[in-house]
N, CA, C and O atoms as CSV, one atom per row, in Angstrom:
chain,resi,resn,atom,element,x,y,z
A,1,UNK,N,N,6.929,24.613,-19.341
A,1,UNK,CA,C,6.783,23.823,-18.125
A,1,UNK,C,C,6.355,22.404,-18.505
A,1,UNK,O,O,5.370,22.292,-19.235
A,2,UNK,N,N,7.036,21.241,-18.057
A,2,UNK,CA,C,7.102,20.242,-18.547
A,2,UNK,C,C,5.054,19.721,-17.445
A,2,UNK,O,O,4.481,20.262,-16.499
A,3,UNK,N,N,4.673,18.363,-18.413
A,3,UNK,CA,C,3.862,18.284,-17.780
A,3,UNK,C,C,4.167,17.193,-16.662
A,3,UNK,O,O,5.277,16.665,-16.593
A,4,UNK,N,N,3.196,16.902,-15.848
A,4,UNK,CA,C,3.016,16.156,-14.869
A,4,UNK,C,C,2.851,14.504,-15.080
A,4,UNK,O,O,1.761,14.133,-15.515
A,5,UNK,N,N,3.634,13.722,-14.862
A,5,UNK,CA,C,3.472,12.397,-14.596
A,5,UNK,C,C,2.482,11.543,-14.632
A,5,UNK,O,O,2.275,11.171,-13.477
A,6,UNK,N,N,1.737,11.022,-15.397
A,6,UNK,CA,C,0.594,10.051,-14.772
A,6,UNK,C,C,0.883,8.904,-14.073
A,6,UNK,O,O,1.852,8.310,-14.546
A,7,UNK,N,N,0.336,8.335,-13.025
A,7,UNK,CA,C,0.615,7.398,-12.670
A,7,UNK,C,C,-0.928,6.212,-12.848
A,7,UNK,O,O,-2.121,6.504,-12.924
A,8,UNK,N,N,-0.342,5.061,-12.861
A,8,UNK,CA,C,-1.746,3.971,-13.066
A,8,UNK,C,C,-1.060,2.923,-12.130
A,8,UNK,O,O,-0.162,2.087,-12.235
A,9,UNK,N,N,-2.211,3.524,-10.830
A,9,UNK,CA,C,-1.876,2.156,-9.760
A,9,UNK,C,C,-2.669,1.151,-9.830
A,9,UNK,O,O,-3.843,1.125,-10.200
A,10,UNK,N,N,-1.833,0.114,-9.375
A,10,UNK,CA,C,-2.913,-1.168,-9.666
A,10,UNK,C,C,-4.096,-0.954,-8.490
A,10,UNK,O,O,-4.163,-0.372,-7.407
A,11,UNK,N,N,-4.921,-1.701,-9.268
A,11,UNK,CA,C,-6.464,-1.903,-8.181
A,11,UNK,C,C,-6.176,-2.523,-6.644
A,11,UNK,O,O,-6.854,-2.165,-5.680
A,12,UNK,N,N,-5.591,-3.046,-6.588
A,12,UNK,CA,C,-5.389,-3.846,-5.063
A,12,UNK,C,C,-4.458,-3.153,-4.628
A,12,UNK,O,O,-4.029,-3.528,-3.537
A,13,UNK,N,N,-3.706,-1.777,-5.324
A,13,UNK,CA,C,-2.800,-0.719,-4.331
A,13,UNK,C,C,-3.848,0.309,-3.969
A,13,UNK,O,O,-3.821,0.706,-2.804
A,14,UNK,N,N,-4.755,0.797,-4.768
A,14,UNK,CA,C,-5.709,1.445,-4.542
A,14,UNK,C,C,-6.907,1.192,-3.357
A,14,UNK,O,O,-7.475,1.994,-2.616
A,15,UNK,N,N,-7.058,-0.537,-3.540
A,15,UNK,CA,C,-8.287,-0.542,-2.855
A,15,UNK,C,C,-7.447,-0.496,-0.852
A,15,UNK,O,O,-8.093,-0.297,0.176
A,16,UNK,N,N,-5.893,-0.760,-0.956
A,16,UNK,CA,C,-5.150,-0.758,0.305
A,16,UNK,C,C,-5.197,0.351,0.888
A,16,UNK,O,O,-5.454,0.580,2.070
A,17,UNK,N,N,-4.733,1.656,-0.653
A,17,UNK,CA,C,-4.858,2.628,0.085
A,17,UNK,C,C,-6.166,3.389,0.528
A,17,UNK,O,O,-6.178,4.054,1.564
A,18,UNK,N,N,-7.476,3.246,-0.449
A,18,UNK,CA,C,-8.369,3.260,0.104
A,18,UNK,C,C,-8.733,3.014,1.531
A,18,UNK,O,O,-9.214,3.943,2.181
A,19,UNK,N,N,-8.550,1.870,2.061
A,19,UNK,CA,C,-8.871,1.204,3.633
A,19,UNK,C,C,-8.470,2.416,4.252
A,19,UNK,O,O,-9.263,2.916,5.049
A,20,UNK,N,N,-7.402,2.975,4.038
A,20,UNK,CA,C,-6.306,3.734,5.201
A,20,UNK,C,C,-6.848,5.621,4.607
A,20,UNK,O,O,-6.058,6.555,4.750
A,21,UNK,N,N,-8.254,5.820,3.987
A,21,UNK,CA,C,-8.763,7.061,3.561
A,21,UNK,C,C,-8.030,7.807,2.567
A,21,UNK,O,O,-8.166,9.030,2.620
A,22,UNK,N,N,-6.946,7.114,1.273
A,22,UNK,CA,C,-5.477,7.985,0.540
A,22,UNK,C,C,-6.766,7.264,-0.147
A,22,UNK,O,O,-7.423,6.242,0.054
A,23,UNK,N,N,-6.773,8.798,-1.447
A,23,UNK,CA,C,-7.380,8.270,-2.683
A,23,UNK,C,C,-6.934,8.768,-3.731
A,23,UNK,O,O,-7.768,9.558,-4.172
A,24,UNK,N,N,-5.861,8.700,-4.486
A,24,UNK,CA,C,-4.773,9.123,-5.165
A,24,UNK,C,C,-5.069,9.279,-6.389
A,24,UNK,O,O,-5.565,8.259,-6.867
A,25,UNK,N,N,-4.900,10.770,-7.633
A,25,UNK,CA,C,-5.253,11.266,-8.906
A,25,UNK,C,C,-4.252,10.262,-9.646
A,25,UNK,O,O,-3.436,9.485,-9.149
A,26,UNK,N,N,-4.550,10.502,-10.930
A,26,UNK,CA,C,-3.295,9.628,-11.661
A,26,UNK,C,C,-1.863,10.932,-11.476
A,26,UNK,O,O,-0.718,10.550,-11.717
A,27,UNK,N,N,-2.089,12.252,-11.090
A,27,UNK,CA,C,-0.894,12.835,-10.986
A,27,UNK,C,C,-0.410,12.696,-9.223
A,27,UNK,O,O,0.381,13.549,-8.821
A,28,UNK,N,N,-0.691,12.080,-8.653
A,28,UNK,CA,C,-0.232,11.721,-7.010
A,28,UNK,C,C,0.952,10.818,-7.423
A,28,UNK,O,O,1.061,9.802,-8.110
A,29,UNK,N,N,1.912,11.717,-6.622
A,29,UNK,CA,C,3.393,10.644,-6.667
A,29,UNK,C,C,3.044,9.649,-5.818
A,29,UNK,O,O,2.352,9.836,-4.817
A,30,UNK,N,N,3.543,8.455,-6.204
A,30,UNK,CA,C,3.602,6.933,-5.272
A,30,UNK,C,C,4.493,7.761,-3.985
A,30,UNK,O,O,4.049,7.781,-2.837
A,31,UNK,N,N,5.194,8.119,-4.191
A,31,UNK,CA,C,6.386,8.734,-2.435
A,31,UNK,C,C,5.478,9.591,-1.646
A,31,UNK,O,O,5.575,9.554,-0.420
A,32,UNK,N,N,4.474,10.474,-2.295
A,32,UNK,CA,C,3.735,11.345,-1.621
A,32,UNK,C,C,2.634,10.478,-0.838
A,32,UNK,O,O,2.518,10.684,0.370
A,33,UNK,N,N,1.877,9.586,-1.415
A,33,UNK,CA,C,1.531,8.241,-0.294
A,33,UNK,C,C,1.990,7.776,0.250
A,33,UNK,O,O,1.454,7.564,1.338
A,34,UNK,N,N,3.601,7.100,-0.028
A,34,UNK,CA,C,3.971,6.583,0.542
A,34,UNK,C,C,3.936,6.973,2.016
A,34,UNK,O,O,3.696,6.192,2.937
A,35,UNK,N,N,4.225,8.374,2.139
A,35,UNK,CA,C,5.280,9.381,3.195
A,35,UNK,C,C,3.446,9.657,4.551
A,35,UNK,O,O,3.255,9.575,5.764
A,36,UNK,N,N,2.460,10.026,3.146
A,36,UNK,CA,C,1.333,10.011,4.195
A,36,UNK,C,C,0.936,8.487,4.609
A,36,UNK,O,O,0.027,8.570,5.435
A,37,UNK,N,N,1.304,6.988,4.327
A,37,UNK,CA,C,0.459,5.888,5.063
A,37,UNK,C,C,1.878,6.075,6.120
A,37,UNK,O,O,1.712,6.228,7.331
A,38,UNK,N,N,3.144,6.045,5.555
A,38,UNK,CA,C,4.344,6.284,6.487
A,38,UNK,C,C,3.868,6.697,8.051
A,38,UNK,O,O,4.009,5.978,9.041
A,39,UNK,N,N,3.258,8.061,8.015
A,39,UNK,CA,C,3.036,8.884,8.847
A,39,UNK,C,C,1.895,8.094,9.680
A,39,UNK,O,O,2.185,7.724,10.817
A,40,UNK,N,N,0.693,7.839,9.193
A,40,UNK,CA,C,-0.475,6.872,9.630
A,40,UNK,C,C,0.337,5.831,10.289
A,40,UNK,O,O,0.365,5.742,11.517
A,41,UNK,N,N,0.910,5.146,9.616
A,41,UNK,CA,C,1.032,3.971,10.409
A,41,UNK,C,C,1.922,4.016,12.208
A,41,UNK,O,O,1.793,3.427,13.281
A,42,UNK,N,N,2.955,5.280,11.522
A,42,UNK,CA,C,3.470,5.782,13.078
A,42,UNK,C,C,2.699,6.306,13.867
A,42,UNK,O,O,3.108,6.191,15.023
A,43,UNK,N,N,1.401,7.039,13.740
A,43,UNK,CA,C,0.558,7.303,14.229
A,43,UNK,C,C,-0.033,6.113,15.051
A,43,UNK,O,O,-0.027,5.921,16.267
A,44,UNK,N,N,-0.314,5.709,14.492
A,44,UNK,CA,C,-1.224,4.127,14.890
A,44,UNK,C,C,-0.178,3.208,15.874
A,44,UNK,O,O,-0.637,2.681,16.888
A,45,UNK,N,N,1.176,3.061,15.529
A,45,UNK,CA,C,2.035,2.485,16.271
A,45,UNK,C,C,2.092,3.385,17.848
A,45,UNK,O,O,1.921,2.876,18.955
A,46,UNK,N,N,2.315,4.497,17.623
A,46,UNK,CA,C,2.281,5.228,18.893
A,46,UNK,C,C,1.253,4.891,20.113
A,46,UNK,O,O,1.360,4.559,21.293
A,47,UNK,N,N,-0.075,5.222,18.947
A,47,UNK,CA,C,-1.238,4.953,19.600
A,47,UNK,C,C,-1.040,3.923,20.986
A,47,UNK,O,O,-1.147,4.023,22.208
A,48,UNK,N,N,-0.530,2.441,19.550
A,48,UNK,CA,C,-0.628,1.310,20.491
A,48,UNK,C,C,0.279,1.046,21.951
A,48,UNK,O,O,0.114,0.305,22.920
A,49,UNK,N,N,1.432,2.173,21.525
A,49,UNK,CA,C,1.956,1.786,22.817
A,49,UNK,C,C,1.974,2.542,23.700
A,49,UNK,O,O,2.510,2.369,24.794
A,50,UNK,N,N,1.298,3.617,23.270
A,50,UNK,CA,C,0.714,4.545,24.967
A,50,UNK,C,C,-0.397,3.783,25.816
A,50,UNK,O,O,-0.394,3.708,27.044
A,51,UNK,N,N,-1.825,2.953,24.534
A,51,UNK,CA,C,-2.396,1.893,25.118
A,51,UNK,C,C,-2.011,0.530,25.681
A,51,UNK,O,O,-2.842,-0.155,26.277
A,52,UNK,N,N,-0.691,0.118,25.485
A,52,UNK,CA,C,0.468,-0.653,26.200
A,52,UNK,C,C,0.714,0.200,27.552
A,52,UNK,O,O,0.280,-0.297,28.591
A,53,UNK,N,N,1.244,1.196,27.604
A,53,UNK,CA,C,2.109,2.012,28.734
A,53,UNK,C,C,0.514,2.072,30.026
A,53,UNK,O,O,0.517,1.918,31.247
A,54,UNK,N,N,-0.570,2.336,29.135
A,54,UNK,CA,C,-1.645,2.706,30.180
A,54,UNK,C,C,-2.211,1.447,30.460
A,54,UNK,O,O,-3.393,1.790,30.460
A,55,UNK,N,N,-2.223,0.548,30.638
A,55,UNK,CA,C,-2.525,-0.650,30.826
A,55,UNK,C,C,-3.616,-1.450,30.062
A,55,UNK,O,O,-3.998,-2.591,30.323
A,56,UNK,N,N,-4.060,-0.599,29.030
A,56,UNK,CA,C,-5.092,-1.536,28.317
A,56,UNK,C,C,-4.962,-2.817,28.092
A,56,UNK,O,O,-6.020,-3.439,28.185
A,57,UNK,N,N,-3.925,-3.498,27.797
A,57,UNK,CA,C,-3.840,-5.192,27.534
A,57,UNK,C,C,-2.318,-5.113,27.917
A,57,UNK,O,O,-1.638,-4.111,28.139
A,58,UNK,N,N,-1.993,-6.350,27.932
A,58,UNK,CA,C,-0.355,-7.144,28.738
A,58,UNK,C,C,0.252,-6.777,27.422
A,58,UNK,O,O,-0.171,-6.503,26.299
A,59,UNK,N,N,1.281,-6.870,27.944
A,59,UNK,CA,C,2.733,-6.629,27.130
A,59,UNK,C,C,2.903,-7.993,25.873
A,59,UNK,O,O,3.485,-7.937,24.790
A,60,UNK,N,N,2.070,-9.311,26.583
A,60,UNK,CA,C,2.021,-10.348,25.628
A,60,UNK,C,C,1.164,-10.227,24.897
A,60,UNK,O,O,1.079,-11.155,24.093
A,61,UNK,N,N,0.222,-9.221,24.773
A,61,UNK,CA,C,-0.595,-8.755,23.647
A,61,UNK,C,C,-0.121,-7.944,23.179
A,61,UNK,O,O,-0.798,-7.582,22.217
A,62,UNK,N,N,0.708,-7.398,23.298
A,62,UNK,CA,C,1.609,-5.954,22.045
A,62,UNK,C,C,1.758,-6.149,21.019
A,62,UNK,O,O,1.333,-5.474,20.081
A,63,UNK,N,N,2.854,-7.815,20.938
A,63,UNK,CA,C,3.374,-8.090,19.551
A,63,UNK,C,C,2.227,-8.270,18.665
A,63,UNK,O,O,1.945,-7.519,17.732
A,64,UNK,N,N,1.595,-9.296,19.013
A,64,UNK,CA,C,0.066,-10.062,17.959
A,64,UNK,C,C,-0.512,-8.837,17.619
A,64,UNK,O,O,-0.808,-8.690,16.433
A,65,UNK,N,N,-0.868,-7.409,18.843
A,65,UNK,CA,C,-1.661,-6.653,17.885
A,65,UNK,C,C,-0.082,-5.531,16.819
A,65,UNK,O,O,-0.400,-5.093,15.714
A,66,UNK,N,N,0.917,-5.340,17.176
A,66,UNK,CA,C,1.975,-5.033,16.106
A,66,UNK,C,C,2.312,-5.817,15.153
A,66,UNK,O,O,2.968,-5.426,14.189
A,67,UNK,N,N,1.968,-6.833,15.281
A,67,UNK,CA,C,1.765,-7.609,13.967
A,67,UNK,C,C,0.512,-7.344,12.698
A,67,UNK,O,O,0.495,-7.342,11.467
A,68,UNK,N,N,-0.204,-7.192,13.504
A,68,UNK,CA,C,-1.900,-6.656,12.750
A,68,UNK,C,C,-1.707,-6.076,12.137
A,68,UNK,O,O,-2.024,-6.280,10.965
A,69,UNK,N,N,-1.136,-5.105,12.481
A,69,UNK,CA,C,-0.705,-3.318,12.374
A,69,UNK,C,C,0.068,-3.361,11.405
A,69,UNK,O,O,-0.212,-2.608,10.472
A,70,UNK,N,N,1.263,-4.215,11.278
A,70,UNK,CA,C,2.100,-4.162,10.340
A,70,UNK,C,C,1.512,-4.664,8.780
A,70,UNK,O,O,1.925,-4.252,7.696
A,71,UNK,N,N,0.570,-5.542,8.986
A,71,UNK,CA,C,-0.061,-6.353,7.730
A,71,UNK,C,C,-1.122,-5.370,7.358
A,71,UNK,O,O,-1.386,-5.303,6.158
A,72,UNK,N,N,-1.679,-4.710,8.060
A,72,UNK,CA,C,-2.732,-3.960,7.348
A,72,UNK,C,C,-1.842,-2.615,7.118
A,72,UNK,O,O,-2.467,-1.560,7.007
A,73,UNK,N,N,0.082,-2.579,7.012
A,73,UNK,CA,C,0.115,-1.030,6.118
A,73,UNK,C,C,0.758,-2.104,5.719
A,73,UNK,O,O,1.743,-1.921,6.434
A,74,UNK,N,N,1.090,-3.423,4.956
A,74,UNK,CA,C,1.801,-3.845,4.359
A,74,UNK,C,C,2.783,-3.583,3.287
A,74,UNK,O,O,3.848,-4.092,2.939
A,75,UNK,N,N,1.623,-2.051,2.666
A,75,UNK,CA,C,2.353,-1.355,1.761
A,75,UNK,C,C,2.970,-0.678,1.425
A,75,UNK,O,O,3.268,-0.474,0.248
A,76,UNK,N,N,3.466,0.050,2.669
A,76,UNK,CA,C,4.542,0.995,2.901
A,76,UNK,C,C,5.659,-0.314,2.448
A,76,UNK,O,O,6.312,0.074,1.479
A,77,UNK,N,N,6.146,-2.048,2.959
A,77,UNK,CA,C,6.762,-2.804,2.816
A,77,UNK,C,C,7.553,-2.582,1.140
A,77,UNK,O,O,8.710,-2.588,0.721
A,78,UNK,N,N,6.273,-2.409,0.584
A,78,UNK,CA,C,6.841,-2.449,-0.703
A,78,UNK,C,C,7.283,-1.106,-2.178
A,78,UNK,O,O,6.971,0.032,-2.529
A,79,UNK,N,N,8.129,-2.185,-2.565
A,79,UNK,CA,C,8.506,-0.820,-3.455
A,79,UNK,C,C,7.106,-0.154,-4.595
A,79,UNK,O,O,5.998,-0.588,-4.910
A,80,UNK,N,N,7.969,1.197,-4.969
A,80,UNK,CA,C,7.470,2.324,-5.122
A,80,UNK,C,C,7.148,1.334,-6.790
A,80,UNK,O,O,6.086,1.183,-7.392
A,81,UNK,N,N,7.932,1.044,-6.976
A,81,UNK,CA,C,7.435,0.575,-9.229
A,81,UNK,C,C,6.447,-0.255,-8.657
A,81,UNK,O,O,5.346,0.063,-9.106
A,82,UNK,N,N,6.384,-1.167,-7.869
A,82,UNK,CA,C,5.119,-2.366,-7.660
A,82,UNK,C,C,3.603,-1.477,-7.584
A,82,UNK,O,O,2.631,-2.003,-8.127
A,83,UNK,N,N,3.476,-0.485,-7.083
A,83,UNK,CA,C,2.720,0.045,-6.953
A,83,UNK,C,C,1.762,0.860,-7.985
A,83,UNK,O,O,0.886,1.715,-7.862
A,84,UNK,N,N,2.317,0.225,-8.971
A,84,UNK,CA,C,1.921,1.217,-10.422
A,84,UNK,C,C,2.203,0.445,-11.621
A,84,UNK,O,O,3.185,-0.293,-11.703
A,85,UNK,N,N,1.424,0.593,-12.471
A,85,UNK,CA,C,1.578,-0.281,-13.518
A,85,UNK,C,C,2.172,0.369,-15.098
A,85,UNK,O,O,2.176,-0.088,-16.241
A,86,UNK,N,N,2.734,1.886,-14.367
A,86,UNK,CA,C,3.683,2.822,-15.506
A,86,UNK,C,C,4.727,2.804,-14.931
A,86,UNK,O,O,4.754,2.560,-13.724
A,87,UNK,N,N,5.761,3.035,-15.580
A,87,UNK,CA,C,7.244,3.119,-15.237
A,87,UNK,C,C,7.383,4.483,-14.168
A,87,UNK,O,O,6.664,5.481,-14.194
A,88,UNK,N,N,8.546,4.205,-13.210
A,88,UNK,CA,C,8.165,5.629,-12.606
A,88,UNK,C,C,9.219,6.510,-13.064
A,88,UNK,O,O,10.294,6.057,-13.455
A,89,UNK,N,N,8.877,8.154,-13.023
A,89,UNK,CA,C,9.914,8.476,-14.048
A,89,UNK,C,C,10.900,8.888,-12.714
A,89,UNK,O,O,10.529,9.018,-11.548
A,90,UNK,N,N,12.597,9.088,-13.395
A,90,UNK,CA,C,13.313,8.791,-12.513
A,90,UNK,C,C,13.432,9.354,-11.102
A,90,UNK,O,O,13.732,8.609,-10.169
A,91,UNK,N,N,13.226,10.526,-10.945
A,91,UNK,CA,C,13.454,11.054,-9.517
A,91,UNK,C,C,12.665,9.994,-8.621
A,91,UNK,O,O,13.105,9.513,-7.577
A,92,UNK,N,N,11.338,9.688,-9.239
A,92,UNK,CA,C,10.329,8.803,-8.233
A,92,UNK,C,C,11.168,7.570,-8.135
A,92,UNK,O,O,11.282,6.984,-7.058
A,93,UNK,N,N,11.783,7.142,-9.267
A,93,UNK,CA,C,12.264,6.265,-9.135
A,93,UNK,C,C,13.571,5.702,-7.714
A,93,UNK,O,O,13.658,4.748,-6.941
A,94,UNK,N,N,14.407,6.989,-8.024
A,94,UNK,CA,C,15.537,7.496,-7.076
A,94,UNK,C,C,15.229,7.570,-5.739
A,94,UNK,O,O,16.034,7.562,-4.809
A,95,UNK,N,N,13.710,7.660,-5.663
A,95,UNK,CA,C,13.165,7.861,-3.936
A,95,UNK,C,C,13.219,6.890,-3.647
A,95,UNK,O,O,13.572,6.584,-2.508
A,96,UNK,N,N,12.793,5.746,-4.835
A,96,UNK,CA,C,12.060,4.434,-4.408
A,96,UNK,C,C,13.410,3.360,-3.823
A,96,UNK,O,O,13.409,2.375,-3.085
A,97,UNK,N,N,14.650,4.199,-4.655
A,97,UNK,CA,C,15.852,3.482,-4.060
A,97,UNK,C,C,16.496,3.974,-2.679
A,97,UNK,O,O,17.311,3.245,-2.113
A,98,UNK,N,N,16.155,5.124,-2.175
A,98,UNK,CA,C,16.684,5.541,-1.568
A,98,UNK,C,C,16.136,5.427,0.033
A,98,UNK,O,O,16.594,5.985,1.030
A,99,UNK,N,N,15.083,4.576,-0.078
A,99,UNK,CA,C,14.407,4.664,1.446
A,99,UNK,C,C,13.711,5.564,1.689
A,99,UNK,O,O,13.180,6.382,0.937
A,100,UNK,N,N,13.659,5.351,3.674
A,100,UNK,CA,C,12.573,6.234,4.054
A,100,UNK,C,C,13.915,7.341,4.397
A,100,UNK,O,O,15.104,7.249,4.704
A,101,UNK,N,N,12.831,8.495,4.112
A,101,UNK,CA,C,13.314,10.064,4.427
A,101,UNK,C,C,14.278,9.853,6.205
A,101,UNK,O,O,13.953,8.883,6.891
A,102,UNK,N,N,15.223,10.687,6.661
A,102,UNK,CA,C,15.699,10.212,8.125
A,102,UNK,C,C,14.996,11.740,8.744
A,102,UNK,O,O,15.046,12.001,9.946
């Protein structure tokens, strides 16, 4: 059985994913975060627009706070090799080309 992958994420991917409670081993695939801030951030998007639908703030406050929203998961934005300072081996790699899951 072949062994497991290390990964070495950089400090400022760590301390991002930190903020958002992901605290990742050196054997945590970058896609397996990815897929859980993925999930968070749709979470959080939902949130905001049921608090849109129920009247908490105007519709001209939606975008500015979906903008927020978008900068603090900024890192879903980016690719899967940026996130690590080892090569990723290929399947991770293959995810990283292939997008989000449909």
């Amino acid at each position: 059985m072949p062994s497991q992958p290390l990964y070495a994420y950089r400090p400022d991917v760590l301390r991002a994913l930190a903020r958002h409670g992901l605290a990742p081993r050196g054997t945590t695939r970058p896609s397996t975060l990815r897929d859980h801030l993925r999930a968070l951030y749709r979470f959080e998007l939902r949130r905001l627009k049921a608090a849109l639908l129920d009247g908490a703030f105007s519709r001209a406050a939606f975008a500015p706070r979906v903008a927020e929203l978008r900068q603090r998961y900024a890192l879903v934005s980016l690719p899967l090799a940026s996130w690590v300072t080892t090569p990723l081996p290929p399947d991770e790699a293959a995810r990283d080309q292939a997008g989000p899951p449909c």
